[in-house]
N, C-alpha and C positions, 0 to 999 in steps of 0.2 A: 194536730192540736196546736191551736197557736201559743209563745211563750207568752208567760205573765210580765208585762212589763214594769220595771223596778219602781217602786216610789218616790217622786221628784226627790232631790237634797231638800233637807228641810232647812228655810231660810232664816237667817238670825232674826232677834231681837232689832227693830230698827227705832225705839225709843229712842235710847244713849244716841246714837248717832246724830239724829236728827238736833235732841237739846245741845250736842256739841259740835253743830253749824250752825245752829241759832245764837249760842253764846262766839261762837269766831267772828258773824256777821255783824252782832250785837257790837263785840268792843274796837273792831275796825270804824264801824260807823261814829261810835265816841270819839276814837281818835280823830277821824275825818272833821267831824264837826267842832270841835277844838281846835284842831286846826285851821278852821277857818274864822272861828272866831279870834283866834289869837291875830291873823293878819288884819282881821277888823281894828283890832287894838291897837293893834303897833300905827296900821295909816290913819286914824281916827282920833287917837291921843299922844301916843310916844313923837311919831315923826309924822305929823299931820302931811296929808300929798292930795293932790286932786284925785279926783275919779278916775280917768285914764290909768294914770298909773296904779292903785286899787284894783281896777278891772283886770289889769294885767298881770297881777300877782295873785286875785283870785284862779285866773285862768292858768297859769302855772300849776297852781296846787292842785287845782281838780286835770289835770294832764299827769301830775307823780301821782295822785289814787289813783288815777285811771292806770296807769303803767306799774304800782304798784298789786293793788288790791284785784281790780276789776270795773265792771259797768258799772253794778250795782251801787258799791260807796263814790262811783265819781259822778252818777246821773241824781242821785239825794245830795251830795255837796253841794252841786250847781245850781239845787234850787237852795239852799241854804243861802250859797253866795250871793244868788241875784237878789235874798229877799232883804239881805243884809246891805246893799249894794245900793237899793232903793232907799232902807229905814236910813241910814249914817252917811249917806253921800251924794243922794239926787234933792236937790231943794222941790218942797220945803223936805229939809232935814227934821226928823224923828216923826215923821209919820209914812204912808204906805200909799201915798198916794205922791202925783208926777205932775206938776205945773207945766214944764215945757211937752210938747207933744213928742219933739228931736229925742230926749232922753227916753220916752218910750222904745221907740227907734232901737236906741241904743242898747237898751236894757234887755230890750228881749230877743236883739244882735247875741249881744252877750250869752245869756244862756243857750239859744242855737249854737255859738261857737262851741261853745264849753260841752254842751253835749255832743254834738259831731265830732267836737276833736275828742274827746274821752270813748266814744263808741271807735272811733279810731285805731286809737290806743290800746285799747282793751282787743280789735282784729289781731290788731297788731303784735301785742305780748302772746295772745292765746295760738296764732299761726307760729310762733317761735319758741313756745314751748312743745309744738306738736312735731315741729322739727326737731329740736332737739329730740322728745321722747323718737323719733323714727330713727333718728343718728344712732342713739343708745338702743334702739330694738334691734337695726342691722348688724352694729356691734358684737350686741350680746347673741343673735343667732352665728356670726361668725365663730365668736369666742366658741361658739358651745361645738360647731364643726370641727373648728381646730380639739378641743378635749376629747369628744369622739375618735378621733385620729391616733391620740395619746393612750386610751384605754387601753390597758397591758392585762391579759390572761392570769393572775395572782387570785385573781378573785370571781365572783360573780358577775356578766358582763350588764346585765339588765341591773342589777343592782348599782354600777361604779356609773350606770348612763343616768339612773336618777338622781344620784349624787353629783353627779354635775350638773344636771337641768338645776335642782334645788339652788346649788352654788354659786350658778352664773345667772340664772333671773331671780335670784332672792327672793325664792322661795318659802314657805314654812314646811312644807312636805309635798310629796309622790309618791306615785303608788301606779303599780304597771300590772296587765293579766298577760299572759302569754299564752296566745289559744294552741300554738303547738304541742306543748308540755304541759298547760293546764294550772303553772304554779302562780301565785301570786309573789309582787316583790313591791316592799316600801322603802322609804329612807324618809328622813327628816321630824321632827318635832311632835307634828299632829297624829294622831291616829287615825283620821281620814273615816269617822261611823260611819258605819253602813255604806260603805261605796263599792263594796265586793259585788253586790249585784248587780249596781252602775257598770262596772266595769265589765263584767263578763259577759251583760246584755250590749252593751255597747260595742263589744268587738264582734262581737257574734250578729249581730245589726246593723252596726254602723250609726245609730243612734248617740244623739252627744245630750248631755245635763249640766246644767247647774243653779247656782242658787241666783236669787234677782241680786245682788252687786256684783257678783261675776267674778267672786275670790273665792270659787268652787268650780271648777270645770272637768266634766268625765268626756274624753271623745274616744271617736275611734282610729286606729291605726290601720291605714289598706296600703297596698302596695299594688295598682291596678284594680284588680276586680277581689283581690285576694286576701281576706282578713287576717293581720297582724297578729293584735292587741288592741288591749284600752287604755289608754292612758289617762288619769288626775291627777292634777295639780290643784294646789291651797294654796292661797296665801298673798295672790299680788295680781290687782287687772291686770290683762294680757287683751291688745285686739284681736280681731279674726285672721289677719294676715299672721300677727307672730305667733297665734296658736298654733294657724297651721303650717307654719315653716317650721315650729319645734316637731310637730305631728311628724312633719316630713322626714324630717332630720333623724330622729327615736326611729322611725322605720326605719329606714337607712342602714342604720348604725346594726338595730339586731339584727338585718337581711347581712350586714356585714360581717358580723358574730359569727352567723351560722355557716357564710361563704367561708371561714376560714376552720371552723371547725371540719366544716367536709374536704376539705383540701387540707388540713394536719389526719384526716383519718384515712384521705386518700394517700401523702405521703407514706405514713405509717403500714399502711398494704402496700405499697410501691416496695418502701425499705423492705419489707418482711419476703416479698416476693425475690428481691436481691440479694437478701441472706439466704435464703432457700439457694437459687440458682448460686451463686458463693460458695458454698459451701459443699455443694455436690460436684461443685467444678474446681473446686480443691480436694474433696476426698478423693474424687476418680483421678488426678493426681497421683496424690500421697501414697493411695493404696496399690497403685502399679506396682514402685517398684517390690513392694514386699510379697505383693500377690504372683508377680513373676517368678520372685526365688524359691515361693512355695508350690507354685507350677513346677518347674525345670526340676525341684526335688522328686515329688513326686512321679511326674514323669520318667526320670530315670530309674526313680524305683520299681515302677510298673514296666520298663524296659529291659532290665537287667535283675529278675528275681533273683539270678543262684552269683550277684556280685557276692564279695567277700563283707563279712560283717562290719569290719571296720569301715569299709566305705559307705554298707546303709548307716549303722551308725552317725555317719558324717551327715550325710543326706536326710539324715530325722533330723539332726540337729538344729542341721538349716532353717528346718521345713517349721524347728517346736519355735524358734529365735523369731522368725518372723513373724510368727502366729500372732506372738506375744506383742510383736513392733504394730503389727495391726490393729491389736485388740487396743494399745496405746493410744494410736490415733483417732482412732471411731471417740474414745472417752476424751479426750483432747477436744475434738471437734463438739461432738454434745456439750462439752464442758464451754467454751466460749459461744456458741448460739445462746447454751443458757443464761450466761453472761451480760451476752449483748441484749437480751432484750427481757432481762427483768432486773430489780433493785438489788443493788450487790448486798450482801451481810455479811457483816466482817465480825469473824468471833476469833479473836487474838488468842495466843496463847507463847510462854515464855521458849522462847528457841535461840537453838546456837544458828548465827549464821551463815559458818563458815560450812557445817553439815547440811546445812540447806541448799549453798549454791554446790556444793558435791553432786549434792544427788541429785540436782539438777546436772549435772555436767553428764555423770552416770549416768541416768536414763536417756542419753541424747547419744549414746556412744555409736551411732549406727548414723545419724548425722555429720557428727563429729568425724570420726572415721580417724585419719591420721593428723587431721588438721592441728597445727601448735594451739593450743589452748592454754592459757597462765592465769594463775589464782592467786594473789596477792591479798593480803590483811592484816592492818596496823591501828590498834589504838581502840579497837572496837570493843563498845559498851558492854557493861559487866552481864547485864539482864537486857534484853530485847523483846518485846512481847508483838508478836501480827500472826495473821492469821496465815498458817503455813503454806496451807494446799493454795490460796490466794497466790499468795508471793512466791511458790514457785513456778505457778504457771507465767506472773510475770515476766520474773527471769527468764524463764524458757523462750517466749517470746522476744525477748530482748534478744537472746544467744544466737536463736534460730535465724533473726535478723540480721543479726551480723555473720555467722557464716554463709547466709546467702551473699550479700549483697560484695562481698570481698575474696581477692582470689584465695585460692586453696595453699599457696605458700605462705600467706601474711597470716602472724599469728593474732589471735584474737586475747583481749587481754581483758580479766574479770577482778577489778579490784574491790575490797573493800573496807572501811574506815569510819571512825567517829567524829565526829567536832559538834563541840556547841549544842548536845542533848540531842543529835540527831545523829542518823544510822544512813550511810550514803553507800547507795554499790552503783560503780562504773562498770561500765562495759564497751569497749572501743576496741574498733576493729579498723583498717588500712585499707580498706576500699578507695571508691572516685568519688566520694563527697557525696552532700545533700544541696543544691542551690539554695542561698539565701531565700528566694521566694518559695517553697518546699518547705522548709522548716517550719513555718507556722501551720502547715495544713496536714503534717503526716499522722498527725492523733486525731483524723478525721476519720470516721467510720468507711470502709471503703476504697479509701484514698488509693491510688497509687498512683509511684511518679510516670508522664508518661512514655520517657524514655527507654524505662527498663518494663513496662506493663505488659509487653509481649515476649519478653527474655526470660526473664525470672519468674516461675509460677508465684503463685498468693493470692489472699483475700483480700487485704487490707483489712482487716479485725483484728489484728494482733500486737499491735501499735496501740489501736481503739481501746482495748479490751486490757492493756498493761498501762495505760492512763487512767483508766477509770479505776480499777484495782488499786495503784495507789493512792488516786483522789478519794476513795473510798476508808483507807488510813490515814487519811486526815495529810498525806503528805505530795508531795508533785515530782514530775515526771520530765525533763526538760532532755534537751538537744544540742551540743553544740557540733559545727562541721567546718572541715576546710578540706581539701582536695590532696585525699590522702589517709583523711582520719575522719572519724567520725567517733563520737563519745556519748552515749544515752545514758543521764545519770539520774539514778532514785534515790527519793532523799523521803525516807522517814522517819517521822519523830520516837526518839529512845526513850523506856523507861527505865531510871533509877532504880540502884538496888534497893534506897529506903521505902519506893512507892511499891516495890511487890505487892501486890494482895495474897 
């Protein structure tokens, strides 16, 4: 079935227009001819001069119409000039007629000049304004590549590309079909009637419209043999070269759009595939050692049924302690996948601090092991409100951090403190430093430094996942290091006891 094809744009009213280049042509020509009588006057009565000179100041005038206005007011001066040239200047004087035969000659020298040189003139101005317009069309399709370039993802990208076509060729409106998606997208002033079918036959076709002045254009967007979109524009001639260099450019741009959306969803399956493998190559880690100690339990209890009670005893105990260190880690690790890859929600509530970094210490007793650990706290705010289970997995993160990366005699030091409406906890540990170029990248998803990336198991999320936890509280997460110490400090904002709810 063939499609119906759209109904031409319907073209305006061309009355008004026409009466107002008849009235532009009208009062150019008044002045022209005023003008020429005025220099009749001036050589004729004020400053009487011969004809030459005359001749030559008509010829001026009709060279500024011509360079000003056009042909038209300098080829109707010229015969104004010449007939005024003959009437007040060629004897006999005040009639239309020519005594000598030479002044014939001259006279209609004259107007041949006058018209040559004003047809001249008039190439002349019209090739220099078409230059300039081609200067300002390169320009403006420049301008509009470099904006294209600039379009940032905040928004709709079909939408921020009409907003600048509009913008930069001084448009009144656009209006764009996307044959992938199917949706339409406008910007600008006009409502663009009826152009929905223009456009959607048009990409679908390749078909272009518009109205006869050509301040309506629907075409189509192809990329090879491959329909884009359609795109209309209102509102300002455009020739066929800078239509189709904007055409070009809009294709472009979305074939660009979509280049980077499939490369952010390809990243985004890359990351999620690197959490996946991360994190299985950290639990099969983590869960050796406790799954050993609950081996070697068992085991000897299946070795030695008629031991003495107090030794199975021991040997459960092991076997229940570790279960329990297990069952931690699995909810640990779910817990920061889940983290990592969905929007955090922080639901505050009023807590002591110093009970919080406890039972963070507490729960770690099996990391910790005998390691010096110190908990320090001065001056800290009456009421504190964050969201607990949030902020202790921070902490833990932070702790766990520093007993890795520092040896097992250097004690690890957990301070905490008030100033200035904010809740600040340190944690510094006596390790070998972070290199100054390290410190900006270790709250990158992933990271790790590459010195130690074969030494020290890890994910690199646990950095990632205690930065975003507190950016998340509205507060920051920073680092400072020297060859020796390292101090990772959280600083969140405190609430007053008058602002309780």
């Amino acid at each position: 079935m063939t499609p119906a094809v759209p109904a031409p744009i319907r073209q305006p009213s061309m009355t008004a227009v026409r009466w107002e280049t008849l009235a532009r042509h009208a009062l150019r020509l008044l002045v022209s001819f005023t003008s020429v009588a005025f220099v009749t006057f001036v050589g004729y009565k004020v400053v009487p001069v011969n004809a030459t000179t005359v001749g030559f100041a008509y010829l001026l005038l009709v060279l500024l119409i011509a360079s000003t206005w056009g042909f038209l007011e300098a080829a109707l001066s010229s015969v104004l000039a010449t007939l005024v040239f003959n009437f007040f200047f060629f004897p006999p004087v005040g009639t239309f007629t020519i005594a000598d035969s030479h002044n014939w000659v001259a006279l209609f020298s004259f107007l041949a000049t006058s018209l040559i040189a004003s047809r001249l003139s008039d190439r002349a101005k019209q090739r220099a304004l078409e230059a300039i317009e081609r200067r300002k069309d390169v320009e403006r399709l420049y301008t509009f590549s470099r904006a294209i370039l600039l379009i940032d993802g905040s928004s709709s990208f079909p939408k921020q590309l009409l907003a600048k076509v509009v913008e930069v060729f001084e448009l009144k409106a656009a209006a764009l079909y996307d044959c992938r998606t199917g949706e339409f997208h406008r910007t600008g002033t006009s409502d663009l009637e009826g152009v929905d079918p223009q456009l959607r036959f048009s990409a679908l076709h390749g078909r272009s419209f518009s109205d006869a002045q050509g301040h309506r254009i629907v075409t189509a967007l192809r990329l090879g043999t491959q329909p884009l979109a359609g795109l209309a524009l209102y509102g300002a001639l455009m020739p066929d070269s800078v239509l189709q260099g904007v055409a070009n450019l809009v294709a472009i741009g979305l074939e660009r759009a979509r280049a980077q959306d499939l490369a952010q969803q390809i990243e985004a399956a890359r990351q999620s595939e690197q959490l996946r493998t991360t994190l299985i190559d950290a639990m099969a880690h983590e869960f050796k050692t406790p799954l050993t100690l609950i081996k070697a339990a068992t085991t000897a209890l299946l070795a030695g049924p008629e031991e003495a009670a107090v030794s199975r005893k021991e040997q459960l105990t092991i076997a229940d302690e570790e279960a329990d260190h297990l069952w931690k880690l699995i909810d640990n690790a779910v817990e920061m996948a889940r983290l990592d890859t969905t929007q955090i929600d922080v639901y505050p509530e009023i807590s002591n601090v110093t009970e919080v970094i406890r039972d963070v210490v507490d729960s770690m007793h099996s990391e910790i092991d005998d390691r010096p650990v110190t908990l320090l706290s001065e001056n800290l705010p009456a009421v504190v409100a964050f969201d607990r289970r949030l902020v202790k997995l921070a902490i833990k993160q932070l702790l766990d951090n520093a007993l890795k990366y520092s040896s097992v005699e250097k004690p690890v030091v957990v301070r905490a403190y008030g100033a200035d409406d904010r809740l600040t906890i340190e944690i510094t540990d006596c390790g070998h430093g972070i290199p100054d170029e390290e410190q900006t990248r270790i709250f990158e998803r992933f990271y790790r430094s590459p010195a130690i990336k074969e030494q020290i198991p890890g994910s690199g999320l646990g950095l990632s996942i205690a930065h975003r936890i507190v950016q998340a509280h509205g507060g920051d997460l920073t680092v400072t290091s020297r060859p020796g110490e390292t101090t990772f400090r959280m600083i969140l904002p405190a609430m007053k006891q008058e602002m309780r709810v």
